[in-house]
FITI-304384 format. One record per residue (C-alpha): x, y, z negated; residue number from 1. Coordinates in Angstrom, 3 decimals. Example, Ala and Ser with C-alpha at 12.3 -4.5 7.8 and 13.67 -1.06 7.14 Angstrom:
2
u	v	w	i
12.300	-4.500	-7.800	1
13.670	-1.060	-7.140	2
***
This chain:
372
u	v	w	i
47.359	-55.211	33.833	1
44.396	-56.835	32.182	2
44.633	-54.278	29.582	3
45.073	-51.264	31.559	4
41.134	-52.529	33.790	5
39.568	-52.665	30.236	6
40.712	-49.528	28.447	7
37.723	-47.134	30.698	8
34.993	-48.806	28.791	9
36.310	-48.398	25.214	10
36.774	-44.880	25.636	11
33.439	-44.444	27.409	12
31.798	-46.143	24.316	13
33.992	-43.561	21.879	14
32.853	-40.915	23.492	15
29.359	-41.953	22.981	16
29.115	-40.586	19.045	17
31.123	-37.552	20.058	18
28.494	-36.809	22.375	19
26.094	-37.582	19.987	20
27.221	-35.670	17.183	21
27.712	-32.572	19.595	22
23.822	-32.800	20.983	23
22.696	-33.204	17.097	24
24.929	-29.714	16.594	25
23.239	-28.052	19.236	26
19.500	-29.101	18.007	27
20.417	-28.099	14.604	28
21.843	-24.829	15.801	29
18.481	-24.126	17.922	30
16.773	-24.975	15.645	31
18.362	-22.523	13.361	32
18.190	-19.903	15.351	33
14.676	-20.266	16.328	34
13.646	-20.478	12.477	35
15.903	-17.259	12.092	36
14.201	-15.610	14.668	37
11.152	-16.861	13.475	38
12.011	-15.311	9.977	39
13.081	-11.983	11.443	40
9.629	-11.688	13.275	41
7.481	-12.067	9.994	42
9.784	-10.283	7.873	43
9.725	-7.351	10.077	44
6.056	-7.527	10.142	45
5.286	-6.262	6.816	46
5.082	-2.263	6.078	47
6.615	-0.876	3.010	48
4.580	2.131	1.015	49
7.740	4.006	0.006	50
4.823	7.363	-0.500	51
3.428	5.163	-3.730	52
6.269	4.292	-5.348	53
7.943	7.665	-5.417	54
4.018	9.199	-6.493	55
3.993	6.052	-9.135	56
7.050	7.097	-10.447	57
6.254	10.463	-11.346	58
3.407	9.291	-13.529	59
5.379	6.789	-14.967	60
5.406	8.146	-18.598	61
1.405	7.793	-18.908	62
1.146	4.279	-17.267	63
0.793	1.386	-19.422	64
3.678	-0.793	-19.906	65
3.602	-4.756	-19.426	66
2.822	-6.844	-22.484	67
3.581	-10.646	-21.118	68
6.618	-11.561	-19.113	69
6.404	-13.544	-16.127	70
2.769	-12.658	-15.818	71
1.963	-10.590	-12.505	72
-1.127	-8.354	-11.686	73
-1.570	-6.987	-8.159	74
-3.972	-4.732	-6.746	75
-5.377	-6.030	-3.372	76
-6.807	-3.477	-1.583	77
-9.315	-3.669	1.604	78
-8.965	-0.486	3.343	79
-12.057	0.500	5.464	80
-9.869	3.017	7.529	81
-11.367	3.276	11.039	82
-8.107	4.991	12.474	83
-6.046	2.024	13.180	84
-6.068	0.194	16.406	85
-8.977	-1.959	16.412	86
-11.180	-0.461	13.990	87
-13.227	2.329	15.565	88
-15.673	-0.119	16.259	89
-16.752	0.081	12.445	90
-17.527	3.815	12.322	91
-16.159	7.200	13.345	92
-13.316	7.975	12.341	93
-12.385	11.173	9.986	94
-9.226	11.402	8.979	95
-9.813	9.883	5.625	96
-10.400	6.257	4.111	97
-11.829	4.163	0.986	98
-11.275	1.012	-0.764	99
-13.623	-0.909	0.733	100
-12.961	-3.827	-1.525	101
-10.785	-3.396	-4.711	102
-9.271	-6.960	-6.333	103
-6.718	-6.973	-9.609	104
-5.717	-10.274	-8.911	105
-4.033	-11.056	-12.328	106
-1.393	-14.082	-11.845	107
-0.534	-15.789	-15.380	108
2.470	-16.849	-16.751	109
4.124	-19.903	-15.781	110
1.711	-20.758	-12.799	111
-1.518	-21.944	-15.160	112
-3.972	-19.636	-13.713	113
-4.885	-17.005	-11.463	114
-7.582	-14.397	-12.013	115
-9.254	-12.278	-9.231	116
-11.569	-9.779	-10.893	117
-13.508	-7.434	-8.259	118
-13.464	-3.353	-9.005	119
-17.016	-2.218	-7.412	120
-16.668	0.451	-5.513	121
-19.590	2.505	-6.669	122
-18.640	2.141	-10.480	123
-18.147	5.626	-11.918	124
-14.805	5.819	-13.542	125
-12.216	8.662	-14.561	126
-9.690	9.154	-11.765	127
-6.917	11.109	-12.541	128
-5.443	14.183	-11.469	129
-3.841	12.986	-8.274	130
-1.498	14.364	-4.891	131
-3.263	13.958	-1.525	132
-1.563	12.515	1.207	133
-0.777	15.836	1.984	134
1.073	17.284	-1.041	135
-2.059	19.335	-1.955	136
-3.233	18.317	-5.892	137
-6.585	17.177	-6.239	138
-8.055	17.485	-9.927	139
-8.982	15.149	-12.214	140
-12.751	14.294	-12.328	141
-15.241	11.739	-12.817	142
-16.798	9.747	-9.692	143
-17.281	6.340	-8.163	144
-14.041	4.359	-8.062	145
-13.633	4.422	-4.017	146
-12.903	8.180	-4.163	147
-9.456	7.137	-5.769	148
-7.981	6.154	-2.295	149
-9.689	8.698	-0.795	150
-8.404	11.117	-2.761	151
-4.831	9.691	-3.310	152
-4.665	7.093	-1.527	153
-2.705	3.606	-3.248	154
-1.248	5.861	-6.152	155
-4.449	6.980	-7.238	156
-6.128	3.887	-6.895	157
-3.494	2.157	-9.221	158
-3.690	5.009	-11.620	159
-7.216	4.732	-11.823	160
-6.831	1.225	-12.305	161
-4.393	1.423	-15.377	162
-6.294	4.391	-16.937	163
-9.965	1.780	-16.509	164
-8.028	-0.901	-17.718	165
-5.196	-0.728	-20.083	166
-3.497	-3.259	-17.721	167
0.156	-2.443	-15.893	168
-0.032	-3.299	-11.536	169
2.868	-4.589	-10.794	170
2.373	-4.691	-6.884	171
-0.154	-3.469	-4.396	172
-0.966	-5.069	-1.195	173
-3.315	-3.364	1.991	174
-5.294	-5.113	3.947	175
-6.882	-3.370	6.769	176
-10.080	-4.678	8.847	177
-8.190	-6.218	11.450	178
-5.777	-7.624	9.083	179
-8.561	-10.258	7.982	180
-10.185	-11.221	10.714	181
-6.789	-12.226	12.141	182
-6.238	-14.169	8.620	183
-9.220	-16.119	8.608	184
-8.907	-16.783	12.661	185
-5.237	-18.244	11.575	186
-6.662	-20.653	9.254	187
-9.345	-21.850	12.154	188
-12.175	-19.867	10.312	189
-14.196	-20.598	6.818	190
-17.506	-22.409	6.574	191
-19.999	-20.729	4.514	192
-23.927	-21.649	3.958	193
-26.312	-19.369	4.356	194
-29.795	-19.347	2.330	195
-31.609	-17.236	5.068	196
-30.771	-15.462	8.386	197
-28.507	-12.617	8.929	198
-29.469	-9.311	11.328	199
-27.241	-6.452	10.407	200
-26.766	-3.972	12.766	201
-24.618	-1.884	10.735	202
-22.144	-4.579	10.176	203
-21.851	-5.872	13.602	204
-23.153	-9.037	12.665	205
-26.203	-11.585	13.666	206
-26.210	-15.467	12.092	207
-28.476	-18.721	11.636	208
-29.545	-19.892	8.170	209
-27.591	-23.211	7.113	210
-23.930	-24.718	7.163	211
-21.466	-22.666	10.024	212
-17.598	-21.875	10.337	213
-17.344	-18.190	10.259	214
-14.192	-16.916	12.536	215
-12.870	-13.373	12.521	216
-15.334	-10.679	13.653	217
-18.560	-12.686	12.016	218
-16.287	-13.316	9.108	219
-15.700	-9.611	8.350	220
-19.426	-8.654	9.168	221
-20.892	-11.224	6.675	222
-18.072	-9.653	3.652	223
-19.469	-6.131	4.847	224
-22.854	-6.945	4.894	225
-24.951	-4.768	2.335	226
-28.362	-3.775	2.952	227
-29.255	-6.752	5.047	228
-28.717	-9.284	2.648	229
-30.307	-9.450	-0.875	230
-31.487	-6.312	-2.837	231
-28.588	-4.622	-0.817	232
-26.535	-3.875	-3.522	233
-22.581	-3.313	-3.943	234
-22.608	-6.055	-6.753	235
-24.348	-8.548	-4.685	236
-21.764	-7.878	-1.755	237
-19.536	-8.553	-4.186	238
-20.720	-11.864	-4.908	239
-20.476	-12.883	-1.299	240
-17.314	-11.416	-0.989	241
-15.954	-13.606	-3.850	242
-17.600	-16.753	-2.652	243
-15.464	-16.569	0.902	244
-12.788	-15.865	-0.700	245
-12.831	-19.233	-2.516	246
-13.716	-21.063	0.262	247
-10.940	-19.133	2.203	248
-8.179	-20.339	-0.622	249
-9.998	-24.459	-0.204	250
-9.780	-24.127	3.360	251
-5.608	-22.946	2.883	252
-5.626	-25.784	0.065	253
-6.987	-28.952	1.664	254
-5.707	-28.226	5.086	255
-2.311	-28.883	3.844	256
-1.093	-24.824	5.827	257
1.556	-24.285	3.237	258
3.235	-26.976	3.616	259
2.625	-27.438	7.170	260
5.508	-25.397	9.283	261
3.146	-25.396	12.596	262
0.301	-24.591	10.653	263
2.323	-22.163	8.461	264
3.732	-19.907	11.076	265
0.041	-18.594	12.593	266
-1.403	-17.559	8.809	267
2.141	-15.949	7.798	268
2.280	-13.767	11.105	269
-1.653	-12.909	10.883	270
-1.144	-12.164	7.239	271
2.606	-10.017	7.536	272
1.510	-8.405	10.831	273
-1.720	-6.725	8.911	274
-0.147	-6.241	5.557	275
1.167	-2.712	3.544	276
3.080	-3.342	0.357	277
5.090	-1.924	-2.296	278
9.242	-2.355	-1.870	279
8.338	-4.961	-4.374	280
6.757	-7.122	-1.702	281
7.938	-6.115	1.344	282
9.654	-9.154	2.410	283
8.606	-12.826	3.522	284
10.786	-14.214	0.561	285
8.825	-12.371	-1.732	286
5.157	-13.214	-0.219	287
6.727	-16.532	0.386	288
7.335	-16.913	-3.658	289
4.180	-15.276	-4.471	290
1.769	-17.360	-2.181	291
4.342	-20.719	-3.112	292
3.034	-20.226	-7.035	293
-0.163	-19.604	-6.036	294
0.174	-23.440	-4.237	295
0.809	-25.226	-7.635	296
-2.389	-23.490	-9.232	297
-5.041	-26.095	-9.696	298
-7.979	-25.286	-7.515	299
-10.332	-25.197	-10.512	300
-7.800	-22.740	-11.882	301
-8.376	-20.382	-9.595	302
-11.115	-18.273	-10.633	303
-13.217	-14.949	-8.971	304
-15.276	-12.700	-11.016	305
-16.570	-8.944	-11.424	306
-15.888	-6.598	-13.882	307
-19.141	-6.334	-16.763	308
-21.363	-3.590	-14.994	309
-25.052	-2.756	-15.094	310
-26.687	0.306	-12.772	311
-25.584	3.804	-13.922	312
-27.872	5.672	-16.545	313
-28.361	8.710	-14.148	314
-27.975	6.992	-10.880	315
-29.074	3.544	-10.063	316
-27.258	3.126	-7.086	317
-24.210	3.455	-8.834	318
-22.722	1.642	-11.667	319
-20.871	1.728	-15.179	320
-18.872	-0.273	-17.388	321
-20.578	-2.800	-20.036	322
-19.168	-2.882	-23.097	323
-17.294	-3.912	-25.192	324
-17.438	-6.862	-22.611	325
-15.332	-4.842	-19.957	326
-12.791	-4.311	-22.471	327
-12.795	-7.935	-23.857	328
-12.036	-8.975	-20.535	329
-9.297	-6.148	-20.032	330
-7.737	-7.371	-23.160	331
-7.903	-11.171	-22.227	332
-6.073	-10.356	-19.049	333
-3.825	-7.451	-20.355	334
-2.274	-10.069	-23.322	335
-2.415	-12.946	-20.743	336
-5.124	-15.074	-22.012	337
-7.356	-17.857	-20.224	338
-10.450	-15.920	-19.014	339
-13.560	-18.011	-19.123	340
-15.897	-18.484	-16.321	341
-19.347	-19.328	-15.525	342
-20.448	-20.527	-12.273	343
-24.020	-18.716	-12.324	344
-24.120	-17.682	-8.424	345
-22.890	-13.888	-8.221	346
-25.291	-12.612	-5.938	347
-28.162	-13.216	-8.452	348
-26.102	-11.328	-11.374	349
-25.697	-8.336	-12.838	350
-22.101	-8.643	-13.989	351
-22.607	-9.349	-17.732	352
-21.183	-12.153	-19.591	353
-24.284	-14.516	-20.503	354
-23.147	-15.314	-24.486	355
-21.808	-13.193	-27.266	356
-18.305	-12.193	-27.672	357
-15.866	-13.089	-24.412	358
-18.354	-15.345	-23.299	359
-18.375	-16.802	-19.884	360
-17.596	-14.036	-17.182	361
-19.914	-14.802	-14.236	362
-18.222	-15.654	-11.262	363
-16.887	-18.607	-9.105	364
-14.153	-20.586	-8.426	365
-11.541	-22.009	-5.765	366
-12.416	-25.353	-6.226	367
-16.859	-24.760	-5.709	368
-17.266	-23.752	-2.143	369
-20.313	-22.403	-1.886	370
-20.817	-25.166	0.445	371
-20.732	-28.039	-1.605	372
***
């Protein structure tokens, strides 16, 4: 009998760990699920540009080939369309866009280095005979660089690209205005310094002089900000544009985001929900691989610069190639090789290396904020 009144509490106590062990397979099943759905969201965020593949591929006898394996170069491009939702606020729109900002980020082998070299988008290059959006041919001709998406959109602009540069582009990314400002409000905005006061009506944007945190909408006016600031120029613009874009990739850096899930989440959605890539990119496993090698870069390996350019002979508001720097540098990245840079401050440059031979390429990088 005295066994019978004490066999209730050993069973209560072994059904303790089943308990247990079916409450931890719950969690971990909710959990899964919510990181699946999670996944699902951001995956199903990002827009796939089927039109420039199949126009790339029909050119693909005439486009260089890659020299270096493992080595990546991918064309970032800033769209200044005004027809998405959001953006009529920066101008009427037409029916047609440019590249607002053109970057071949260049991504070398085995993780030692990344390269972000700025295309300005007055420079007069050769664009190629290319198919507008709607079927109709547009000839060859020569003309600033942001008539390439214009014309042709992302095709052209990569073809134009290659035929400037010798150099294959593997991927293609589009970033919209919207798109950023959501980026850099993800990351709790960028601090920047400013030498002198900012009143530009055209770019939506009024700041103080000194030390601030720029957030989405001031953060977009002060990287469209032209005739304003400086000697108004496209290469000074440039400079600035460069500049937040380092402090952008220290603020990502020394905040610990990527490998910080809660922090993670906000930049991945701002960033997926705003982005158009190639087939090559069009998933959160491949951005997730892309922006996980960019993680082990060294800070100080990270580098911004322009391509070699001086004002063009017949029109000084426009601009041409230096050489045989330009191609120097083409070469450097084309074959893979460490690109050297100076940290003379951009906006005060003309583009042109400062020594003979490859010299130093003006420019900055990730690891000097222009803040420090």
């Amino acid at each position: 009998m005295t066994t019978d009144s004490s066999d209730p509490i050993p069973r209560r106590r072994r059904r303790w760990p089943r308990v247990l062990a079916l409450g931890m397979a719950v969690l971990v099943l909710s959990a899964s699920g919510v990181g699946w759905w999670f996944y699902e969201r951001l995956d199903g965020n990002i827009r796939t540009d089927t039109r420039t593949a199949h126009e790339l591929r029909k050119y693909e006898a005439e486009r260089p080939v890659s020299v270096v394996r493992d080595a990546q170069n991918i064309l970032l491009i800033g769209s200044d369309n005004r027809g998405g939702e959001g953006n009529g606020k920066y101008g009427r729109d037409t029916g047609t866009q440019r590249s607002d900002t053109t970057i071949l980020l260049h991504l070398q082998a085995g993780g030692r280095s990344a390269t972000a070299v700025s295309i300005p988008r007055d420079l007069m290059v050769d664009i190629p005979a290319c198919d507008r959006p709607g079927g109709k041919p547009a000839q060859a001709r020569f003309a600033q660089f942001n008539w390439a998406f214009e014309t042709g959109g992302a095709a052209c602009t990569i073809r134009t690209v290659e035929k400037l540069t010798g150099i294959r582009v593997d991927h293609h990314v589009i970033v919209d205005f919207n798109g950023f400002k959501r980026l850099v409000n993800a990351v709790g905005g960028v601090e920047m310094c400013l030498k002198e006061p900012v009143d530009d009506d055209e770019a939506h944007l009024k700041l103080p002089a000194g030390r601030q945190v720029l957030h989405g909408e001031q953060a977009l006016g002060y990287v469209r900000a032209r005739y304003s600031i400086g000697d108004g120029s496209d290469t000074e613009r440039i400079g600035r544009q460069q500049e937040f874009m380092s402090s952008l990739v220290k603020k990502v850096q020394s905040n610990g985001v990527l490998l910080n899930p809660a922090k993670l989440y906000p930049v991945l959605n701002a960033a997926t929900s705003s982005l158009t890539t190639d087939p090559g990119l069009d998933s959160l496993k491949d951005l997730y691989d892309l922006v996980r090698g960019l993680r082990d870069i060294p800070r100080e390996k990270i580098r911004f610069l322009t391509i070699p350019r001086q004002p063009y002979t017949y029109n000084k508001n426009r601009d041409e190639l230096v050489q045989p720097d330009a191609d120097r540098l083409f070469r450097q990245l084309r074959l893979d090789r460490p690109v050297p840079v100076s940290h003379a401050v951009t906006a005060s440059t003309s583009g042109v290396p400062k020594t003979a031979g490859l010299g130093s390429y003006q420019g900055t990088t990730a690891a000097r904020g222009i803040c420090e």
